[in-house]
MMTF fields as JSON, N, C-alpha, C and O atoms, coordinates in Angstrom:
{
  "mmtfVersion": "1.0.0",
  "mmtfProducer": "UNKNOWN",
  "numBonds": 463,
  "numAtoms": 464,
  "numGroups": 116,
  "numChains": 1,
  "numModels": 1,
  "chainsPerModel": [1],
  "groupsPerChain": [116],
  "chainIdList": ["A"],
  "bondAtomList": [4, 2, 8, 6, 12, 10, 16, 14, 20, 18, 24, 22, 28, 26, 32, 30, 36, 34, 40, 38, 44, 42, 48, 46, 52, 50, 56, 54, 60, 58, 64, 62, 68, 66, 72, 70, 76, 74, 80, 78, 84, 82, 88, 86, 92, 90, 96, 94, 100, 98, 104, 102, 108, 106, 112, 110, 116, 114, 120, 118, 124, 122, 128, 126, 132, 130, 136, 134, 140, 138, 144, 142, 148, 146, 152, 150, 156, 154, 160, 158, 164, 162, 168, 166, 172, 170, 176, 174, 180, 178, 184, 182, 188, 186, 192, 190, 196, 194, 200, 198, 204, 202, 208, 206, 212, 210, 216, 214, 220, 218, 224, 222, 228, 226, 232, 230, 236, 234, 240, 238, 244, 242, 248, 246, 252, 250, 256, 254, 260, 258, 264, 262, 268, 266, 272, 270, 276, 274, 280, 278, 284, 282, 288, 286, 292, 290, 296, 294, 300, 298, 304, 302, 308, 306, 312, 310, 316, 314, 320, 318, 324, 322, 328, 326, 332, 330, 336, 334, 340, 338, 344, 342, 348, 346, 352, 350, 356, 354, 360, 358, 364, 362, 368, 366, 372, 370, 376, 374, 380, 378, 384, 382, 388, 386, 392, 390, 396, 394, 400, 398, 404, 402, 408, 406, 412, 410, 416, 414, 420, 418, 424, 422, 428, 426, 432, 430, 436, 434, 440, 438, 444, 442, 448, 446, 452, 450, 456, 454, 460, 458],
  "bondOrderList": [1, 1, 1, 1, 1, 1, 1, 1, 1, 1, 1, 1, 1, 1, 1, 1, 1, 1, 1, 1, 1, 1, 1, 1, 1, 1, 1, 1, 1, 1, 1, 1, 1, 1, 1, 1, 1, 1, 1, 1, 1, 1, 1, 1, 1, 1, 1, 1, 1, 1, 1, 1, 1, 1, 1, 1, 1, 1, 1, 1, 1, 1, 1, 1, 1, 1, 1, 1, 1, 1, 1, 1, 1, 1, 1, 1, 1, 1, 1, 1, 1, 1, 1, 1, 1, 1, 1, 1, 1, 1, 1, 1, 1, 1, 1, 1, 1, 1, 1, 1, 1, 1, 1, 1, 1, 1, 1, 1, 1, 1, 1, 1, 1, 1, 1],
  "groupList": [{"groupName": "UNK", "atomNameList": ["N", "CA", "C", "O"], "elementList": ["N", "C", "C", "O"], "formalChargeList": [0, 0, 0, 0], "bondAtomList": [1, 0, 2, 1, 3, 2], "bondOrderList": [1, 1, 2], "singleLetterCode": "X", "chemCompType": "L-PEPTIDE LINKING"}],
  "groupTypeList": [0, 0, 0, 0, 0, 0, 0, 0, 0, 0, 0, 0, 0, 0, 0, 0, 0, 0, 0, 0, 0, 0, 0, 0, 0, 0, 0, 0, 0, 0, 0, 0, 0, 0, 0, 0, 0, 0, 0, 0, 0, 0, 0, 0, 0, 0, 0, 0, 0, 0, 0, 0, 0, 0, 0, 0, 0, 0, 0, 0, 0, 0, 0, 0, 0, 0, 0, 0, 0, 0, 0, 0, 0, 0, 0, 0, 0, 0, 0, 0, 0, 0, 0, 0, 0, 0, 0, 0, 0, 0, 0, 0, 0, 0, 0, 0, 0, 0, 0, 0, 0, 0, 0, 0, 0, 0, 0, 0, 0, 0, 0, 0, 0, 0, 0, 0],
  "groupIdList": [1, 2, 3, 4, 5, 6, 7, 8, 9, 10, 11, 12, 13, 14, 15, 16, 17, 18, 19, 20, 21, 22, 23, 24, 25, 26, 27, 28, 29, 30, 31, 32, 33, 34, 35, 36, 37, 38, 39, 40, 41, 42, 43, 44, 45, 46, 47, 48, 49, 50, 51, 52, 53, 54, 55, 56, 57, 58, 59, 60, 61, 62, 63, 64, 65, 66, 67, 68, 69, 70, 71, 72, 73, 74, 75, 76, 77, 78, 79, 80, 81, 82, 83, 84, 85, 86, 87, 88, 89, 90, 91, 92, 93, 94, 95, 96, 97, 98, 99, 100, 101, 102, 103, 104, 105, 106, 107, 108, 109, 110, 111, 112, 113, 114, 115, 116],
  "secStructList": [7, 3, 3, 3, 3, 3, 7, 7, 5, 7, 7, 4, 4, 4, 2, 2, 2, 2, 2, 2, 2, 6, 6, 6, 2, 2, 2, 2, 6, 7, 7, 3, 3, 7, 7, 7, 6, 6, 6, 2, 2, 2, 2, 2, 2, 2, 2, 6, 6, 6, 1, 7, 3, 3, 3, 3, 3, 3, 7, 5, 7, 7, 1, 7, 4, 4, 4, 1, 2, 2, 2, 2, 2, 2, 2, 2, 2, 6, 7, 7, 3, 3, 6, 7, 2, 2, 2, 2, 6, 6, 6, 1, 1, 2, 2, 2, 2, 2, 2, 2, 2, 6, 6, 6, 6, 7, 7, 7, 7, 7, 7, 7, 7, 7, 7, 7],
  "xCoordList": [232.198, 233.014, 232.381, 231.154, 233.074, 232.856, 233.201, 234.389, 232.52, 232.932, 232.715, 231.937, 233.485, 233.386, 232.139, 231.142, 232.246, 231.331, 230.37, 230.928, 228.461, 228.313, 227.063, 226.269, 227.213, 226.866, 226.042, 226.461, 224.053, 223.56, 222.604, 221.841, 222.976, 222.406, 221.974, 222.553, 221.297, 220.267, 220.424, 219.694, 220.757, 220.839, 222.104, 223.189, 221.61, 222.888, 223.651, 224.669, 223.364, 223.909, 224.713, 225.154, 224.813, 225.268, 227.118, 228.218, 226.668, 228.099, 229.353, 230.027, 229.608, 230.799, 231.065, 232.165, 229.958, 229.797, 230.125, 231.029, 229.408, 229.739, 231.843, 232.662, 232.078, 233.598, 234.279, 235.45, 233.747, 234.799, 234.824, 235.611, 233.646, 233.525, 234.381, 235.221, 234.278, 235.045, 236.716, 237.411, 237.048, 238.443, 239.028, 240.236, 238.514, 238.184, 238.465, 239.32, 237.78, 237.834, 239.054, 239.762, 239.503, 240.762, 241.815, 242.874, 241.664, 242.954, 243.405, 244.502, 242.517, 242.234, 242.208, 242.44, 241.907, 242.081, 240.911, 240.811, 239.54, 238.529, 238.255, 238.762, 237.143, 236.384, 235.523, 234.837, 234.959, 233.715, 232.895, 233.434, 231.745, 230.939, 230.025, 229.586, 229.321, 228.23, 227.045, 227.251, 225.995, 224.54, 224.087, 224.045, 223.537, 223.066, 221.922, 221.753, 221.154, 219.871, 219.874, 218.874, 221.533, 222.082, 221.977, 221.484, 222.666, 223.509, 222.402, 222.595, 221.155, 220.735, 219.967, 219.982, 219.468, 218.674, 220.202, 220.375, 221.265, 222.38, 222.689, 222.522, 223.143, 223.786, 222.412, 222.819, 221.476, 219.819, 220.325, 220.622, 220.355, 220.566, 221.514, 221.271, 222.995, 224.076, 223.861, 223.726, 223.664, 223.198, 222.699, 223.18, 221.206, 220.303, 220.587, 220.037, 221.674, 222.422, 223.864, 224.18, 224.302, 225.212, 226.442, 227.336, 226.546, 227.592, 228.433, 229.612, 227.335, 227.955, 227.683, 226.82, 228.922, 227.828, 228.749, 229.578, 228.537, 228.995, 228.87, 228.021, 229.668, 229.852, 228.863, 227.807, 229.165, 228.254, 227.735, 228.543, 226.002, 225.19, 225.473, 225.611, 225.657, 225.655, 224.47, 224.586, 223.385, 222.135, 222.178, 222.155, 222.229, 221.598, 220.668, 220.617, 220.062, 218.756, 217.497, 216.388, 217.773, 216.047, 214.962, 215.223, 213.623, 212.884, 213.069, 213.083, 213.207, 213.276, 213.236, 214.07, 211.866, 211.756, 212.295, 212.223, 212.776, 213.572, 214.668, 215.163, 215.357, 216.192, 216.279, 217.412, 215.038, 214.623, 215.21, 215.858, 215.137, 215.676, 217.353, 217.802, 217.922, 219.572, 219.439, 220.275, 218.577, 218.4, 217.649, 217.947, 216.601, 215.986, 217.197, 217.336, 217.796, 219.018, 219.987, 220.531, 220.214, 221.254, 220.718, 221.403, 219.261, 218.416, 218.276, 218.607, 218.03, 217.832, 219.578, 219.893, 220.204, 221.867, 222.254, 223.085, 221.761, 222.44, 223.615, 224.524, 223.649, 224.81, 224.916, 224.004, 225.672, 225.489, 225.134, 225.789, 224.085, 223.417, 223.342, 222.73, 224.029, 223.927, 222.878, 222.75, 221.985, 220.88, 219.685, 219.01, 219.328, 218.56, 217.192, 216.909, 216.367, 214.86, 214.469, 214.144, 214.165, 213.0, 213.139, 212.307, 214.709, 215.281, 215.319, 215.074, 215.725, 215.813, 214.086, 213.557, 213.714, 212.228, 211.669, 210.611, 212.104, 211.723, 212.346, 211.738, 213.943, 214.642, 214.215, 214.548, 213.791, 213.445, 212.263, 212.486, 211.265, 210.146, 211.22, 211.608, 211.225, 212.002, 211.321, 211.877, 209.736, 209.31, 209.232, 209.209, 209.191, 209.169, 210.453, 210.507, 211.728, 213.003, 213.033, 213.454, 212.49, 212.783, 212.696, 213.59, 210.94, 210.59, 211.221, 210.973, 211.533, 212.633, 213.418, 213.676, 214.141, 215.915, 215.095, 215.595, 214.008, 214.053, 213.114, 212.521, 212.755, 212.178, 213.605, 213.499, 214.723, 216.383, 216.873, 218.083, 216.407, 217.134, 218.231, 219.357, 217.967, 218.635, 218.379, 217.671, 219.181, 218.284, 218.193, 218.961, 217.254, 217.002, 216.627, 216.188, 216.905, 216.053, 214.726, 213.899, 214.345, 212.736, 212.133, 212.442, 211.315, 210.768, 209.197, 208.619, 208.655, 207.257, 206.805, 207.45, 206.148, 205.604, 204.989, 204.119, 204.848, 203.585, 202.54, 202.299, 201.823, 201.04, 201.412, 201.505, 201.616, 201.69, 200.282, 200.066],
  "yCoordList": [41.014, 40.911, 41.77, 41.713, 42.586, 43.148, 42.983, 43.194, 42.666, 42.377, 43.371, 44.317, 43.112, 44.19, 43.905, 44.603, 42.625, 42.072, 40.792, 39.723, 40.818, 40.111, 39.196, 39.86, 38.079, 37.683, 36.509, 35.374, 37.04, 35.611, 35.343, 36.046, 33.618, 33.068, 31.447, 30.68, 31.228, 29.449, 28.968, 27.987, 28.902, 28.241, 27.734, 28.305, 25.856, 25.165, 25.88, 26.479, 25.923, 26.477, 27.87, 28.453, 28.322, 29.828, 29.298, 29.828, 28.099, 28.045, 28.654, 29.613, 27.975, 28.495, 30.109, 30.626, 30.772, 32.569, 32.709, 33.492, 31.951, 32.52, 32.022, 32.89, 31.196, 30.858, 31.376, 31.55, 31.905, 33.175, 34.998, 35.944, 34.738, 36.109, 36.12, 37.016, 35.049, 34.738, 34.43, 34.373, 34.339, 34.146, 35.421, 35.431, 36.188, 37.791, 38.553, 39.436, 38.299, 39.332, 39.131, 40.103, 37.828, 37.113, 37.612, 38.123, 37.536, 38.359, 39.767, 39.95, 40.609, 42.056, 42.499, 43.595, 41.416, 41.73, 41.993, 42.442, 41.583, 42.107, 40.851, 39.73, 41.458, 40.117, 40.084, 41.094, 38.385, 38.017, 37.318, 36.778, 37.353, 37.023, 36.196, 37.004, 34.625, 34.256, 33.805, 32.968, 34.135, 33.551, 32.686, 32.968, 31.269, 30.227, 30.205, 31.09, 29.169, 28.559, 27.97, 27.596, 27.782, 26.721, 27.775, 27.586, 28.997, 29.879, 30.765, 31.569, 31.132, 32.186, 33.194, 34.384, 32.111, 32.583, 33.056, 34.271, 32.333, 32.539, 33.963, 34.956, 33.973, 35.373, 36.36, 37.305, 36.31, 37.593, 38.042, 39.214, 37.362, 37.423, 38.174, 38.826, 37.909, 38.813, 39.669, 40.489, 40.113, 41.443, 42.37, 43.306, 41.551, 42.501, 42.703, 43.619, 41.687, 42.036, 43.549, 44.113, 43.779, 44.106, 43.235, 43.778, 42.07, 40.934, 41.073, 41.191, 40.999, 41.318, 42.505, 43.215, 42.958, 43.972, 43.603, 42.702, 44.599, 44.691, 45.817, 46.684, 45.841, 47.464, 47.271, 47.889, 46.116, 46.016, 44.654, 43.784, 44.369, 43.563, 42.894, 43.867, 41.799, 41.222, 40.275, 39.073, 40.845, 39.91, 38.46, 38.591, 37.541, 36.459, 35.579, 34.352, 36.391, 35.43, 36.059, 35.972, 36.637, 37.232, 36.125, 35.528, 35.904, 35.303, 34.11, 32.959, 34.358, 33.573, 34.898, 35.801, 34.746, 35.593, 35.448, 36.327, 34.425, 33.952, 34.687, 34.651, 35.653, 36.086, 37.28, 37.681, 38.571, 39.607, 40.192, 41.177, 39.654, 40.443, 41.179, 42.296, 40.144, 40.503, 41.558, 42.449, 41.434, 43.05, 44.219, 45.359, 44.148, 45.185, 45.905, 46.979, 44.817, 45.537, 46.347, 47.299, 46.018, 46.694, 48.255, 49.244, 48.118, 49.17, 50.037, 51.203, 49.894, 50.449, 50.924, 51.908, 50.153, 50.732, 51.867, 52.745, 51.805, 52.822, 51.896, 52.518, 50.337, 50.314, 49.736, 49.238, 49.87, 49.688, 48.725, 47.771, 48.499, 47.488, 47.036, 47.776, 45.621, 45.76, 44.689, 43.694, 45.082, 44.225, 44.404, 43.407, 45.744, 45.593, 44.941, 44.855, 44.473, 44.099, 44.885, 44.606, 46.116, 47.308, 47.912, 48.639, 47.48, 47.347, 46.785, 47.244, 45.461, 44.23, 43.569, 43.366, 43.426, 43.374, 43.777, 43.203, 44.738, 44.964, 44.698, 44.518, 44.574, 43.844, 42.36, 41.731, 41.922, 40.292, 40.003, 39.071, 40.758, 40.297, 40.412, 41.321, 39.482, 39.503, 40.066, 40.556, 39.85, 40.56, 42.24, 43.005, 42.888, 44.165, 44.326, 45.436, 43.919, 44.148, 44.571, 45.613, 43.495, 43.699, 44.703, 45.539, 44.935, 46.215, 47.413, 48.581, 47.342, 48.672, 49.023, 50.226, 48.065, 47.663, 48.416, 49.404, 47.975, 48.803, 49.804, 50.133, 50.447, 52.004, 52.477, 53.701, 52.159, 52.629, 52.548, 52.343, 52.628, 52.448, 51.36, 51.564, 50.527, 49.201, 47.751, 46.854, 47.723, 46.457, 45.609, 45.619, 44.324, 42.999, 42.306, 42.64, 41.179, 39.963, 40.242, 40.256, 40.427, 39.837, 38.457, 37.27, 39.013, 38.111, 38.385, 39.415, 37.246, 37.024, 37.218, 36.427, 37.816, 37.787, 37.209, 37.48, 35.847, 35.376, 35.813, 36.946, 35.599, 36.008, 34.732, 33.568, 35.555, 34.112, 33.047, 32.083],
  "zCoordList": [125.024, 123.823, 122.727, 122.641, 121.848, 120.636, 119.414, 119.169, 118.551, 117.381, 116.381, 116.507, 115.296, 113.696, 113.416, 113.601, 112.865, 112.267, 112.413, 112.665, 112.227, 113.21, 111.669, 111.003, 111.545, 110.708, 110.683, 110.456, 111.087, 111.279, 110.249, 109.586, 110.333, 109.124, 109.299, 110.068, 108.781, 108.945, 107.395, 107.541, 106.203, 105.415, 105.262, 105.143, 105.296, 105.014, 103.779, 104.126, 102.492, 101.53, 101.537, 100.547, 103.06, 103.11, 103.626, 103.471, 104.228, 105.018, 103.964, 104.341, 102.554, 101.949, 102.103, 101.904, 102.466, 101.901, 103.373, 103.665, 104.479, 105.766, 105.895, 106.197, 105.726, 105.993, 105.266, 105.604, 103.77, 103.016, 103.712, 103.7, 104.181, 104.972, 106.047, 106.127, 107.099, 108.179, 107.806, 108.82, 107.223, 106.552, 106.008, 105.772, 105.846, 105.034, 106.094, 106.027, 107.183, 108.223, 108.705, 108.968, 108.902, 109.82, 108.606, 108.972, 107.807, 106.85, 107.491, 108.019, 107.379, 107.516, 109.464, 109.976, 110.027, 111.604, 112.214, 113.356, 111.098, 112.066, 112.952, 112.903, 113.912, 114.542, 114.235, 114.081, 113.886, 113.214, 114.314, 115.28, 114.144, 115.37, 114.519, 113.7, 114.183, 113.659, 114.369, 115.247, 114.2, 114.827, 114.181, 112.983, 114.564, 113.574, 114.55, 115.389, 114.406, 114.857, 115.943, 116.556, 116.415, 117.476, 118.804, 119.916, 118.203, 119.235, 119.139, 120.05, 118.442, 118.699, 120.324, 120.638, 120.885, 122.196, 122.622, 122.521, 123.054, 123.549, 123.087, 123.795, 121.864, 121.045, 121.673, 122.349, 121.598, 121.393, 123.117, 123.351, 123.829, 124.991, 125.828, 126.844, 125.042, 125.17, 124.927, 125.835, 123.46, 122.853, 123.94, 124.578, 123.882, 124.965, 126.292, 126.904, 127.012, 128.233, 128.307, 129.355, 127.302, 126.945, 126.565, 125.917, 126.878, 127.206, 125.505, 125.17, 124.864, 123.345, 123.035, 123.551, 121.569, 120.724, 119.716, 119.847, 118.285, 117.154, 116.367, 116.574, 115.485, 114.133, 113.608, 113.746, 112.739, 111.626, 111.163, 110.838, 111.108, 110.758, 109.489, 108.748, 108.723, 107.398, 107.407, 107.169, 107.679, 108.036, 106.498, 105.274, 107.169, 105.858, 106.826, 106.905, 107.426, 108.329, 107.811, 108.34, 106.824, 106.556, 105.914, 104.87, 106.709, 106.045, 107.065, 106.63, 108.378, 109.742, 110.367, 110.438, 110.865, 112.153, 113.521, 114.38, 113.655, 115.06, 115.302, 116.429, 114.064, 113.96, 113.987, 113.723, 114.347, 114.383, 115.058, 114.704, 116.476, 117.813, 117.285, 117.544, 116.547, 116.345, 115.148, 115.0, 114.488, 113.276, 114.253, 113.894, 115.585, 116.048, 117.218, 117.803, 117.142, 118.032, 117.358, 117.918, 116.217, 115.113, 114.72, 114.458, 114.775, 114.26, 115.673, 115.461, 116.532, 117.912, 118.487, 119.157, 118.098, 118.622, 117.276, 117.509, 116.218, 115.412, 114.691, 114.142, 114.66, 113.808, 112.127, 111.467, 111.905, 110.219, 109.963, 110.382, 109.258, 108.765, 107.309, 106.539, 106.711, 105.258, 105.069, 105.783, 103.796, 103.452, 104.413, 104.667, 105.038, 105.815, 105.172, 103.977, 106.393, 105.794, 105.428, 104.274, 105.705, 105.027, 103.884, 103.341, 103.312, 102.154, 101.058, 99.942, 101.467, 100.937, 100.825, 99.733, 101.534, 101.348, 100.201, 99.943, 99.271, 98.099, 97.137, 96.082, 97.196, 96.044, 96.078, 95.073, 96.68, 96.963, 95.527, 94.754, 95.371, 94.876, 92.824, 92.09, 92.809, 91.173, 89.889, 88.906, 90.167, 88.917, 89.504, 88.54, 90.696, 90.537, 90.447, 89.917, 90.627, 90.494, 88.804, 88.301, 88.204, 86.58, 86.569, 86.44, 86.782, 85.812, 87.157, 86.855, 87.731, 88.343, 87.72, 87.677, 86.956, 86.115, 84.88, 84.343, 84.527, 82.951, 83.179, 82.151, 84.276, 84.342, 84.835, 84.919, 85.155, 85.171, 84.132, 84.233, 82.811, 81.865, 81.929, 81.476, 82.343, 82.464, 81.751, 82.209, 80.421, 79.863, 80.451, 81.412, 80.332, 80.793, 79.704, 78.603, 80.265, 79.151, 78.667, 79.579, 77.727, 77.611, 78.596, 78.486, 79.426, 80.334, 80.411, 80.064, 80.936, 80.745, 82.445, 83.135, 83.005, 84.749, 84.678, 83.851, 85.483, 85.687, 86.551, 86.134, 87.449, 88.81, 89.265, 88.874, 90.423, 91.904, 91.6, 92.335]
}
């Protein structure tokens, strides 16, 4: 089976974003494919059998490594990937984000950094 779009994710709090996405696609005609914590060995497995594939990655599993195999496959097949880790990995940290935003000439709040 092939899907458009393949979208895995482990936070309870994601479900509303995952079922507006999945509702989104079903408007428009794509196929949505999701990986949770339940299905993952299952889903990693297909992948790497050929049994599955997909267009394009909407990773919201970052920060669970259990979930790697389904981004090293995305990265190794060539397919579009949004939010990658090697990316996103750096918008994540919030105080270097700031000061990114205002070496972009981008105002921000006055904010204080603490240290970890």
């Amino acid at each position: 089976m092939h899907y458009d779009l393949c979208l895995p994710w482990y936070w309870e709090y994601d479900i509303d974003f995952v079922r507006f996405v999945e509702g989104a696609c079903h408007e428009i005609g794509l196929t949505f494919w999701q990986i949770t914590p339940d299905t993952l060995l299952e889903s990693a497995t297909a992948l790497y059998k050929g049994e599955r594939s997909f267009n394009t990655l909407l990773d919201r599993s970052q920060g669970d490594d259990r979930f790697l195999p389904i981004n090293n496959w995305a990265k190794e097949y060539n397919k579009r990937r949004i939010n990658p880790p090697e990316l996103s990995k750096w918008s994540e940290d919030k105080a270097t984000m700031h000061l990114e935003l205002i070496s972009a000439g981008i105002h921000t709040p006055y904010t204080i950094i603490l240290p970890p």
